[in-house]
C-alpha positions, 0 to 999 in steps of 0.5 A: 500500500502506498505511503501518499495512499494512507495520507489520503486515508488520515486526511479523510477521516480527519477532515470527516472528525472536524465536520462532526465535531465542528457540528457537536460543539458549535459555537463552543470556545474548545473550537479554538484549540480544537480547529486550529489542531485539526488545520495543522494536522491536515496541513501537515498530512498534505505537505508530506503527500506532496514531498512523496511525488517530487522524492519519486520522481526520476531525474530523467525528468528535472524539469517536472522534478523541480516543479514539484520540488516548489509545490511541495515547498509552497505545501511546507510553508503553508503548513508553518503558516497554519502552525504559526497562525495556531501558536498565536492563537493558542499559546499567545491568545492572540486573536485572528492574527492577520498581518502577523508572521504567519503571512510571511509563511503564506506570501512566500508560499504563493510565490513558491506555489507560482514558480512550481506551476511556472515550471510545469507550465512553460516547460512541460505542457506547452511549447507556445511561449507566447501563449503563456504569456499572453494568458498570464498578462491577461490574469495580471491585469485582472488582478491588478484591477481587483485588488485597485478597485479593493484598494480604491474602495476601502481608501474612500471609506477610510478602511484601508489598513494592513490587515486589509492590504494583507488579506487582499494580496491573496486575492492578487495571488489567486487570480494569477493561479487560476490563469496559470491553472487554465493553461494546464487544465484545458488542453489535458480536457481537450486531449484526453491526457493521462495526467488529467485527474492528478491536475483536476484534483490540484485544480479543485483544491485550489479552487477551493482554498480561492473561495476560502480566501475570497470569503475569509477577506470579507468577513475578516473586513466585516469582523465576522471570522474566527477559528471554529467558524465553518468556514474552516472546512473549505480550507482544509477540504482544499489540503485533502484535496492537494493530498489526492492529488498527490496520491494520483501523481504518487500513483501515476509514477509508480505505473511509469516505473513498472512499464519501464522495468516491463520494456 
């Protein structure tokens, strides 16, 4: 039985055991302690999965090796943002703690996130260049328009502060995701690619860590949010599904290996 297979097993019933108990004490203040540990014991079981695929894959395949080296790296740092977000919360009774170190964590593994699916992008997938480009300066000027339009509206209102710069560079990020995503998503549909369902996977669990991120700056701006809120289930629905999505890959390698080893 495969390693990244039990992984997806672990986050499953994790993420099933959060739902329950998110629904038995709701509104209770053990959610604290209790949904900060389930987030950081999930993230952490997603991190490990995706290390699994970059450890295995072969070194005749440098370019996809380190596309998934900086995957992995942005599920690490991701993971120590959570740990931190959790020792704030915690240990330091520190509230919501948004424009704290945990964002360093979480800036840089966006950035990490970006240069991995970069890497796959131009240099596995796509032999046009300038297709890339012209898609990925489309999803900047749109991003760039949504977090001006952000920026504009909360300077009207006298709102504009850290927290919420902090929290809407997410958005930034996100938008530049999903276009990088569409470049990988749309031709594997079209060609009927083996490697469909690993990136689909990939792709749902960005989506959903896009909507928790969307939703989470509004009610962060709204002062409505706090751990145990169920809002906290998209989040780590979007660790799991990373987790799978390195379990397909994990298991996409090994049938490699046994053909190879067959010829």
């Amino acid at each position: 039985m495969r390693k990244s297979f039990l992984l997806v097993v672990f986050a499953l019933l994790f993420l099933a055991l959060q739902t329950m108990t998110y629904i038995a004490l709701r509104g209770s203040p053990k959610l604290l302690v209790l949904g900060n540990s389930f987030i950081c014991i999930i993230s952490f079981l997603a991190m490990v999965a995706c290390w699994i695929p970059y450890r295995k894959m072969s070194k005749q395949f440098p370019l996809e090796k380190k596309g998934w080296f900086f995957i992995a790296l942005a599920m690490t740092l991701f993971f120590l943002g959570d740990l931190a977000w959790a020792l704030f919360e915690v240990i330091l009774g520190i509230k919501v703690p948004v424009g704290s170190p945990c964002d360093i964590f979480w800036n840089l593994a966006y950035f990490s996130l970006m240069y991995g699916l970069w890497y796959l992008m131009s240099l596995l997938f796509f032999e046009s260049k300038n297709h890339n480009r012209t898609v990925m300066f489309a999803s900047l000027l749109i991003a760039c328009a949504v977090l001006f339009f952000d920026i504009r509206h909360d300077m009207a209102s006298a709102d504009l502060n850290l927290v919420f710069f902090v929290q809407h560079i997410y958005l930034f990020y996100d938008i530049i995701i999903l276009g990088m995503l569409s470049l990988i998503i749309i031709p594997l549909v079209l060609a009927h690619n083996y490697l469909f369902i690993s990136w689909i996977l990939f792709a749902c669990a960005i989506l959903a860590r896009v909507s928790y991120d969307f939703i989470f700056a509004h009610m962060v701006d709204v002062g409505s949010f706090h751990t145990g809120h169920p809002l906290d289930l998209l989040y780590t629905l979007s660790y799991f599904l990373f987790a799978f999505a390195a379990y397909e890959k994990d298991k996409m390698i090994g049938l490699f290996s046994l053909r190879g080893k067959h010829d």
